[in-house]
Biopython code that builds the backbone (N, CA, C, O; Angstrom):
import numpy as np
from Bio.PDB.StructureBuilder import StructureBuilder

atoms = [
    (1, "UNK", "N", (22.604, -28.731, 40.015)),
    (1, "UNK", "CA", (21.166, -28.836, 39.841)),
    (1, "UNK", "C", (20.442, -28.427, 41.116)),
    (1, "UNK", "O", (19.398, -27.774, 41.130)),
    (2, "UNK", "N", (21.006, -28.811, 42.040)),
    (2, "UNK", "CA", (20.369, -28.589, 43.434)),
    (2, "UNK", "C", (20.307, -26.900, 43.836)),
    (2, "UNK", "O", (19.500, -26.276, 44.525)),
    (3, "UNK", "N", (21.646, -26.421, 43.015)),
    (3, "UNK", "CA", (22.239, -24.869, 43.500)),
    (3, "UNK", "C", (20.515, -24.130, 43.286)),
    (3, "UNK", "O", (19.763, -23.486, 44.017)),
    (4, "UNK", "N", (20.449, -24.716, 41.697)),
    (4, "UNK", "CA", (19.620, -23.990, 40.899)),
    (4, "UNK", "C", (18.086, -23.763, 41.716)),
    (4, "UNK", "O", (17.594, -22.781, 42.271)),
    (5, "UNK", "N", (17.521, -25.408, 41.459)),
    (5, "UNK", "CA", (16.317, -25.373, 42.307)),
    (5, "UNK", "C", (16.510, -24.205, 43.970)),
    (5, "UNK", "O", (15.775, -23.279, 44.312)),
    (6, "UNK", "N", (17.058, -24.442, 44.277)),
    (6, "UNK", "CA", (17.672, -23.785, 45.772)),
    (6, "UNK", "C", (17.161, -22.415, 45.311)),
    (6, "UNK", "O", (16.187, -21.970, 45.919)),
    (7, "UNK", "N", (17.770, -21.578, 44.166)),
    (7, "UNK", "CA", (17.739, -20.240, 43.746)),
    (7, "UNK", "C", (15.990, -20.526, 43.356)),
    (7, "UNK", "O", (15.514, -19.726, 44.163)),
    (8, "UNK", "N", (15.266, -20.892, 42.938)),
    (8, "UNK", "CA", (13.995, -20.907, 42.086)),
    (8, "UNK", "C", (13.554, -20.884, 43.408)),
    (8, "UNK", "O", (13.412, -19.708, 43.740)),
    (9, "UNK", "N", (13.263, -21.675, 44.343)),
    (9, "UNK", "CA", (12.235, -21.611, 45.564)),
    (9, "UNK", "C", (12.617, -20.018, 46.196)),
    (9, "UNK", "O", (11.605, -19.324, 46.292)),
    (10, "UNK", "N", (13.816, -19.378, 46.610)),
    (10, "UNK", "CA", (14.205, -18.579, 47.169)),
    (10, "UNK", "C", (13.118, -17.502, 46.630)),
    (10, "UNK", "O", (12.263, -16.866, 47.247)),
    (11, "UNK", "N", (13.514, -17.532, 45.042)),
    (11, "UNK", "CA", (13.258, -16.282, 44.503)),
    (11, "UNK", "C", (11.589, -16.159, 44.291)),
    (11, "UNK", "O", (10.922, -15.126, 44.339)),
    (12, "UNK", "N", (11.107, -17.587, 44.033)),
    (12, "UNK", "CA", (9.470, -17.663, 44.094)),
    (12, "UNK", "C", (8.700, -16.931, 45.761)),
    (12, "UNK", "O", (7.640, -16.321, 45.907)),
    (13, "UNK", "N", (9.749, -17.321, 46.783)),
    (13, "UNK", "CA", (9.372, -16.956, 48.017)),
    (13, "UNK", "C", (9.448, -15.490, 48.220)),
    (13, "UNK", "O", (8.496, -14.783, 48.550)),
    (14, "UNK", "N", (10.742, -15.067, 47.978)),
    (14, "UNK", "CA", (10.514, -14.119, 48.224)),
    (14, "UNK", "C", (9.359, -13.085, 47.114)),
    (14, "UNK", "O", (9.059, -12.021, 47.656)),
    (15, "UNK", "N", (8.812, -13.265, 45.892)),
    (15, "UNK", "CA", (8.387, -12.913, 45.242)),
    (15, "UNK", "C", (6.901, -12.745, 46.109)),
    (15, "UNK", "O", (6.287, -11.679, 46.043)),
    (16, "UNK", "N", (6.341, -14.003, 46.998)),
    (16, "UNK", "CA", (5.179, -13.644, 47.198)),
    (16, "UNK", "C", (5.222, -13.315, 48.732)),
    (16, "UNK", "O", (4.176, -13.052, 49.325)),
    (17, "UNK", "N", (6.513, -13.332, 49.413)),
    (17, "UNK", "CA", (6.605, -12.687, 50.229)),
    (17, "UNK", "C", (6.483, -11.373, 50.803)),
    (17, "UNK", "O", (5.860, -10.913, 51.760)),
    (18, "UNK", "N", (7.615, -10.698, 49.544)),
    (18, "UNK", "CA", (7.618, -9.460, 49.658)),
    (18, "UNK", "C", (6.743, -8.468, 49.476)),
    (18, "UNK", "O", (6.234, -8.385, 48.358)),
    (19, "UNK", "N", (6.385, -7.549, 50.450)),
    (19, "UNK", "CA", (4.938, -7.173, 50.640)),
    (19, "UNK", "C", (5.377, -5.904, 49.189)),
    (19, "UNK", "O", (6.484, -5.501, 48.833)),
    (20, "UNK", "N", (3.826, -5.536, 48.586)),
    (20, "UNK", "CA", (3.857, -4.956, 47.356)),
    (20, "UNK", "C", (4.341, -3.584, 47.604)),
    (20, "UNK", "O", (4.824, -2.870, 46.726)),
    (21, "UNK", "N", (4.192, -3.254, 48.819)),
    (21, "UNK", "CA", (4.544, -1.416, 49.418)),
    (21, "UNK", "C", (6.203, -1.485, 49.206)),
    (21, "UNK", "O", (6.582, -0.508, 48.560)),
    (22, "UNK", "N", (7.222, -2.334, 49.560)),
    (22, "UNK", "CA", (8.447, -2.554, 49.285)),
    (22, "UNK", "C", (8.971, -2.359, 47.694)),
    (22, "UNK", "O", (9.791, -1.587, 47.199)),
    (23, "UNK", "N", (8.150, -3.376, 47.145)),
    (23, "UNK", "CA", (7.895, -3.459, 45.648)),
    (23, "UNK", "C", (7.986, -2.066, 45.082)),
    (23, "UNK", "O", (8.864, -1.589, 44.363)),
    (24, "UNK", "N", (6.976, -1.562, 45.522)),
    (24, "UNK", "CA", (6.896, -0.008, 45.091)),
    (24, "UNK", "C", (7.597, 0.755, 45.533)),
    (24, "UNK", "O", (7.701, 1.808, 44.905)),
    (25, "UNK", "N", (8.189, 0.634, 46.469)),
    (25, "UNK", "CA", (9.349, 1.933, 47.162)),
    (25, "UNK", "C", (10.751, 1.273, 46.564)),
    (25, "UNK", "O", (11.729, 1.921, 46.936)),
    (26, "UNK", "N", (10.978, 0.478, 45.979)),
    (26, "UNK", "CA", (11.773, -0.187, 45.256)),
    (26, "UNK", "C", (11.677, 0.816, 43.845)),
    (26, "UNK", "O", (12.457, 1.735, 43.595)),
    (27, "UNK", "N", (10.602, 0.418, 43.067)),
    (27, "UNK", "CA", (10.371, 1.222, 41.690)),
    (27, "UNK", "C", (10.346, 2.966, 41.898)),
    (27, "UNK", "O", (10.403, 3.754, 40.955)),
    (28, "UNK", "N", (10.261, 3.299, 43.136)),
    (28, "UNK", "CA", (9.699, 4.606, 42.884)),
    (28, "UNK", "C", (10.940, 5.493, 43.505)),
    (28, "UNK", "O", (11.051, 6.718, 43.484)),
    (29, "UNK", "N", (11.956, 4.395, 44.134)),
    (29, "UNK", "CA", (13.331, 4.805, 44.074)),
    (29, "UNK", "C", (14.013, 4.791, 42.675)),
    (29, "UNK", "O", (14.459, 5.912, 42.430)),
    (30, "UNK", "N", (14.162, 4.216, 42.032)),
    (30, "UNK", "CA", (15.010, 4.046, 40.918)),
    (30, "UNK", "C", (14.404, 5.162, 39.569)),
    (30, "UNK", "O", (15.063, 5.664, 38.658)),
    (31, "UNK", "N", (12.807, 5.303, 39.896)),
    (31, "UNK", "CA", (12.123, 6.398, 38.482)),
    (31, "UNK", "C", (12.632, 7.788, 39.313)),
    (31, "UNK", "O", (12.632, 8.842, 38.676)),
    (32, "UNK", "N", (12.961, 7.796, 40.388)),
    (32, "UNK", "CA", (13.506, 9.140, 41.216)),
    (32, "UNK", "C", (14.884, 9.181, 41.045)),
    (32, "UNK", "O", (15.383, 10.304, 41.106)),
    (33, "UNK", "N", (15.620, 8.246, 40.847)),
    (33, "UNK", "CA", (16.905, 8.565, 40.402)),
    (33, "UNK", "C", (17.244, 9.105, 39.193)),
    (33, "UNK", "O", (18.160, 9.879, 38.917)),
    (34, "UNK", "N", (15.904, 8.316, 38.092)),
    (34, "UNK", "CA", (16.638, 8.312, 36.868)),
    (34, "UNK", "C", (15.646, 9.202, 35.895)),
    (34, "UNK", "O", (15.259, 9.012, 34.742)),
    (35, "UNK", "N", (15.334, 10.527, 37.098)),
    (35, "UNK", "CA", (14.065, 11.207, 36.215)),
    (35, "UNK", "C", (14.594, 12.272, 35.074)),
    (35, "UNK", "O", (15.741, 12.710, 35.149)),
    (36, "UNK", "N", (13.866, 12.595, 34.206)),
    (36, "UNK", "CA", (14.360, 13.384, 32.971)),
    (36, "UNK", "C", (13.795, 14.571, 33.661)),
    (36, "UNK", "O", (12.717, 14.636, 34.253)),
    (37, "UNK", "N", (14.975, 15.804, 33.442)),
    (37, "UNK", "CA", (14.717, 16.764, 34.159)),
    (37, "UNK", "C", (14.571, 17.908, 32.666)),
    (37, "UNK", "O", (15.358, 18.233, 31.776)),
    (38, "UNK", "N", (12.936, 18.305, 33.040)),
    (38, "UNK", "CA", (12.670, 18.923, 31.347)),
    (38, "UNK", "C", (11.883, 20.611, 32.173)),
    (38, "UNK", "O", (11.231, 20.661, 33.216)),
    (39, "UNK", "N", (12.247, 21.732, 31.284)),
    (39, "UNK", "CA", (12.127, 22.928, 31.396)),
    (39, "UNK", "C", (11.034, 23.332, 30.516)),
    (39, "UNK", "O", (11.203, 22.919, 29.369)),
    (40, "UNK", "N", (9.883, 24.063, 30.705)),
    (40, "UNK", "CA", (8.813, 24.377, 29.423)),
    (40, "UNK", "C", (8.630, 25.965, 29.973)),
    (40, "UNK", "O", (8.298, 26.472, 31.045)),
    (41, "UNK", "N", (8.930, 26.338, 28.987)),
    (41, "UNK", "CA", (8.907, 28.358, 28.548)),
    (41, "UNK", "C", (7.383, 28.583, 28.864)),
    (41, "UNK", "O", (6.721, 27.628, 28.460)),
    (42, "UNK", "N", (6.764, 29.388, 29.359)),
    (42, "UNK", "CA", (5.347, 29.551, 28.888)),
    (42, "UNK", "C", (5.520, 30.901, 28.984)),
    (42, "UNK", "O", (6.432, 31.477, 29.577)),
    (43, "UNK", "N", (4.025, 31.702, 27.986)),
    (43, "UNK", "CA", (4.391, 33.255, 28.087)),
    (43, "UNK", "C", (2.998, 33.578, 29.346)),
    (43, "UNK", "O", (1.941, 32.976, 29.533)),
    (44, "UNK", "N", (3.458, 34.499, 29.862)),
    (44, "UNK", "CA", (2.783, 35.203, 31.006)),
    (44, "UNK", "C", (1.354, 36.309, 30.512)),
    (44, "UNK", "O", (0.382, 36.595, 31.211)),
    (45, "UNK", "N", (1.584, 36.658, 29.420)),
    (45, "UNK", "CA", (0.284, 36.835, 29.338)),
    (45, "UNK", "C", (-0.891, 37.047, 28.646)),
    (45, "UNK", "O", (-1.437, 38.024, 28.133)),
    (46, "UNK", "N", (-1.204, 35.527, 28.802)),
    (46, "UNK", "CA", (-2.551, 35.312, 28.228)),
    (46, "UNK", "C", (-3.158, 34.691, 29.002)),
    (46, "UNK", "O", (-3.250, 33.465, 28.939)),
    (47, "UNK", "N", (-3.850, 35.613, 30.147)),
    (47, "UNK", "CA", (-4.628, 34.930, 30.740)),
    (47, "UNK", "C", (-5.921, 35.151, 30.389)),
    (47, "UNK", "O", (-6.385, 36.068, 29.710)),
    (48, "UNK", "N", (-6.611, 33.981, 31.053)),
    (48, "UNK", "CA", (-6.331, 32.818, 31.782)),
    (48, "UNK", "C", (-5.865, 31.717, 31.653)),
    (48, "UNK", "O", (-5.945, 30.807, 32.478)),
    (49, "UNK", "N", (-5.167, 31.681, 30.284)),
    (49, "UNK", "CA", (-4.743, 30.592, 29.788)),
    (49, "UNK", "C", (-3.398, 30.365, 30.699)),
    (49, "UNK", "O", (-3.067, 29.297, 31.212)),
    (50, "UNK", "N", (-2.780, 31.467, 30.773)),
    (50, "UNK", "CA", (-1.077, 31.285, 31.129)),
    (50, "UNK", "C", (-0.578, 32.907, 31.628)),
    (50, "UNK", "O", (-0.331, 33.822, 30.842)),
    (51, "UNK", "N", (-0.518, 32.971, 32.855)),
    (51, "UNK", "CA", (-0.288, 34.190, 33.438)),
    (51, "UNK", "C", (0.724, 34.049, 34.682)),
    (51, "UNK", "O", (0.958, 32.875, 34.969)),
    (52, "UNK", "N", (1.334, 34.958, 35.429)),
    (52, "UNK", "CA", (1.849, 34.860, 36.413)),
    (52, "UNK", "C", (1.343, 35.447, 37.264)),
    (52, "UNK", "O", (1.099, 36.646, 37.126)),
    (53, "UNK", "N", (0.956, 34.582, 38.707)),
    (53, "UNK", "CA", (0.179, 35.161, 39.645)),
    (53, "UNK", "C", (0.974, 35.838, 40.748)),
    (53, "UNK", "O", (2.200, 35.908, 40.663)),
    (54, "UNK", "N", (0.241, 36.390, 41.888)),
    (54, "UNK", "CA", (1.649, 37.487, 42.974)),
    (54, "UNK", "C", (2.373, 37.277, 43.273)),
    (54, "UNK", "O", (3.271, 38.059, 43.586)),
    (55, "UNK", "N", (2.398, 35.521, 43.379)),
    (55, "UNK", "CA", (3.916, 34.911, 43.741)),
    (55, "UNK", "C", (4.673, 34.783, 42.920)),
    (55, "UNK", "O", (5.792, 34.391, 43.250)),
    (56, "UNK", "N", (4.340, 35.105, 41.267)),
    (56, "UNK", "CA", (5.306, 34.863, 40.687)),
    (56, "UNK", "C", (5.609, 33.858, 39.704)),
    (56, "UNK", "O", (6.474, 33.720, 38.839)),
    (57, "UNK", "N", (4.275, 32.973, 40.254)),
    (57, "UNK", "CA", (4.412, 31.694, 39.199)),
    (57, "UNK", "C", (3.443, 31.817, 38.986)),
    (57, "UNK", "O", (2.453, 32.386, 39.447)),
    (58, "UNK", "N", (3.922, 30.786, 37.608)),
    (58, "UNK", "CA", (3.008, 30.336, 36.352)),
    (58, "UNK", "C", (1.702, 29.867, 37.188)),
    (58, "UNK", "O", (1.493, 29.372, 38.296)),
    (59, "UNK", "N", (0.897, 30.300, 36.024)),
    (59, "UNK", "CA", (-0.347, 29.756, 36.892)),
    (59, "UNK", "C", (-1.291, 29.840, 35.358)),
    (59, "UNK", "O", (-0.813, 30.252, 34.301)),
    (60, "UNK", "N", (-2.614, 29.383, 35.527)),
    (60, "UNK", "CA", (-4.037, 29.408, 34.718)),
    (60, "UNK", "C", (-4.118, 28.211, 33.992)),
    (60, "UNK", "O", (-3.184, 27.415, 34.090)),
    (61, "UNK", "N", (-5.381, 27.874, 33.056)),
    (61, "UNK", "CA", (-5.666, 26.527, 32.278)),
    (61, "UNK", "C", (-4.415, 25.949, 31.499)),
    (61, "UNK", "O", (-4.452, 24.723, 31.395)),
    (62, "UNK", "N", (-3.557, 26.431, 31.055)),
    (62, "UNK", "CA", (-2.732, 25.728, 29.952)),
    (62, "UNK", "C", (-1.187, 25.322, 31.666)),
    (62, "UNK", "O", (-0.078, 24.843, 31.430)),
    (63, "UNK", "N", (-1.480, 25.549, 32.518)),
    (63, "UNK", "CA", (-0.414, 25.578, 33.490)),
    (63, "UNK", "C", (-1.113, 24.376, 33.857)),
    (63, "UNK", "O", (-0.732, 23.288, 33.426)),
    (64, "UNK", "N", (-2.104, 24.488, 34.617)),
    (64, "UNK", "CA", (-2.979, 23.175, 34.854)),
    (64, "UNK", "C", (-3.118, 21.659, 34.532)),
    (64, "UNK", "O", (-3.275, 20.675, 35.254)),
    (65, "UNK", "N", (-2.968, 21.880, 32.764)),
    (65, "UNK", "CA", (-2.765, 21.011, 32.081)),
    (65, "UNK", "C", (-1.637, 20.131, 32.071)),
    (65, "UNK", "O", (-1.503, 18.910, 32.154)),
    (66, "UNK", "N", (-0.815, 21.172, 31.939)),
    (66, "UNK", "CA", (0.679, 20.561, 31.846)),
    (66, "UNK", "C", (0.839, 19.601, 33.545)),
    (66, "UNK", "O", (1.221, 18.479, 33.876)),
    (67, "UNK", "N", (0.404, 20.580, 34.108)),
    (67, "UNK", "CA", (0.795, 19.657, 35.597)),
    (67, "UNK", "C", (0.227, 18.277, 35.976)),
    (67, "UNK", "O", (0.821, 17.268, 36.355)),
    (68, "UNK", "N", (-1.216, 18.526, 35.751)),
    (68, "UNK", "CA", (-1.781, 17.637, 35.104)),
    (68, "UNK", "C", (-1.285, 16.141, 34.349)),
    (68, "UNK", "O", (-1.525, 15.035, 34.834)),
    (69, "UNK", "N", (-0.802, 16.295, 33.507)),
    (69, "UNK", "CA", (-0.782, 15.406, 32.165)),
    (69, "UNK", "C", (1.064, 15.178, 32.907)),
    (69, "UNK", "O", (1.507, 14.074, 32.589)),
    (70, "UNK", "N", (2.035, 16.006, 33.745)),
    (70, "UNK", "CA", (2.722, 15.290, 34.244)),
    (70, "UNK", "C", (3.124, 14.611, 35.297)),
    (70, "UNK", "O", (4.066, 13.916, 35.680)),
    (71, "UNK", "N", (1.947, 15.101, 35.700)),
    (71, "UNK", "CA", (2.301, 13.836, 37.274)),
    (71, "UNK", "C", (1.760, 12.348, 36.898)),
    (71, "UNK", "O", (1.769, 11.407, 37.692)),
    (72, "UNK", "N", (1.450, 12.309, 36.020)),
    (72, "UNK", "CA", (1.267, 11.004, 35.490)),
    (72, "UNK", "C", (2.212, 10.518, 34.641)),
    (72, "UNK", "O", (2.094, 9.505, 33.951)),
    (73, "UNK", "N", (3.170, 11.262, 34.696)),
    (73, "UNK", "CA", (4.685, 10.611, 34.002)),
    (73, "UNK", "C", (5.534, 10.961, 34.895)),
    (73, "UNK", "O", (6.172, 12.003, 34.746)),
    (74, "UNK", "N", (5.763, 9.882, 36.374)),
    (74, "UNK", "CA", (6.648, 10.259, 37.039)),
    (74, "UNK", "C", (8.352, 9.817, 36.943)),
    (74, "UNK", "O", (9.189, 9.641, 37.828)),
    (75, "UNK", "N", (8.427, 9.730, 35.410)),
    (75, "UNK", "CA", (9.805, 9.577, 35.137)),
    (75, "UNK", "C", (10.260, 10.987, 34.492)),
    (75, "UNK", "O", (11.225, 11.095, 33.736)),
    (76, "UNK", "N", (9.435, 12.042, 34.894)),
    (76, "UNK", "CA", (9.690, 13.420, 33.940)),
    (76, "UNK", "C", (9.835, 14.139, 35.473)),
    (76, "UNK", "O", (9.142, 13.742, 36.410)),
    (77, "UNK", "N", (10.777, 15.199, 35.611)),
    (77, "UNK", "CA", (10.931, 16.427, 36.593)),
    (77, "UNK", "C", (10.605, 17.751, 35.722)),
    (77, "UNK", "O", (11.392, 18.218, 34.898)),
    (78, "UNK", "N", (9.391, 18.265, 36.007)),
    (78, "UNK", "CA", (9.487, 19.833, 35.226)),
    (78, "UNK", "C", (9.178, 21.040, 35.803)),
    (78, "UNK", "O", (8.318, 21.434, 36.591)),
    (79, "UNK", "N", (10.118, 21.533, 35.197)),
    (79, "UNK", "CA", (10.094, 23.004, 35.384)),
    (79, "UNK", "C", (8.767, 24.256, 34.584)),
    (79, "UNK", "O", (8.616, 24.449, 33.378)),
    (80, "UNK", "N", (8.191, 24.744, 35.433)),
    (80, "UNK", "CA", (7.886, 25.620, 34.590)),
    (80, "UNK", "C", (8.019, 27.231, 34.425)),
    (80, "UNK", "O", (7.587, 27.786, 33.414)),
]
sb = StructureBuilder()
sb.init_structure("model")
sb.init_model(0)
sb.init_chain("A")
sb.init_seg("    ")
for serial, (resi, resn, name, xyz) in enumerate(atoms, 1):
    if name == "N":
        sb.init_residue(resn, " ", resi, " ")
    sb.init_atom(name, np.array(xyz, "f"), 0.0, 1.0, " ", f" {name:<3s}", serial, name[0])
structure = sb.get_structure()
C-alpha cells in the first residue's frame, strides 16, 4: 500500500513538475519517429495551379495547399 501511494505522489510531482517544453520534445520525438511517409504525383502543367519552377520543383496554388493543409498533420512526411 505504501509502494503504491509512494508511486502516485512521484508521478503527480513529476507531472507538474515537468516543464511543458520537455512534454513536447517528448511528443514531437515519438510523431518523428513514427511519421507516415506519403508521396503525391502532381502534373506540371497547369499553371498556376501546379507547375514546376527553375529549380525544378513543384510549385503554384494547388502545391500551396497541400503544404499547407500538411504541416498541420505532423504525423505525415510528404513528398511532392
Amino acid at each position: 500500500m505504501e509502494s503504491n501511494r509512494l508511486c502516485s505522489i512521484l508521478c503527480l510531482f513529476s507531472l507538474i513538475v515537468m516543464p511543458p517544453v520537455v512534454a513536447s520534445e517528448i511528443v514531437a520525438a515519438e510523431v518523428a519517429a513514427s511519421k507516415q511517409e506519403v508521396t503525391i504525383f502532381v502534373d506540371d502543367a497547369y499553371n498556376p495551379y501546379s507547375f514546376k519552377n527553375a529549380a525544378g520543383e513543384a510549385e503554384g496554388i494547388y502545391i500551396d495547399i497541400l503544404k499547407t493543409a500538411f504541416s498541420r498533420m505532423p504525423e505525415y512526411s510528404v513528398n511532392l
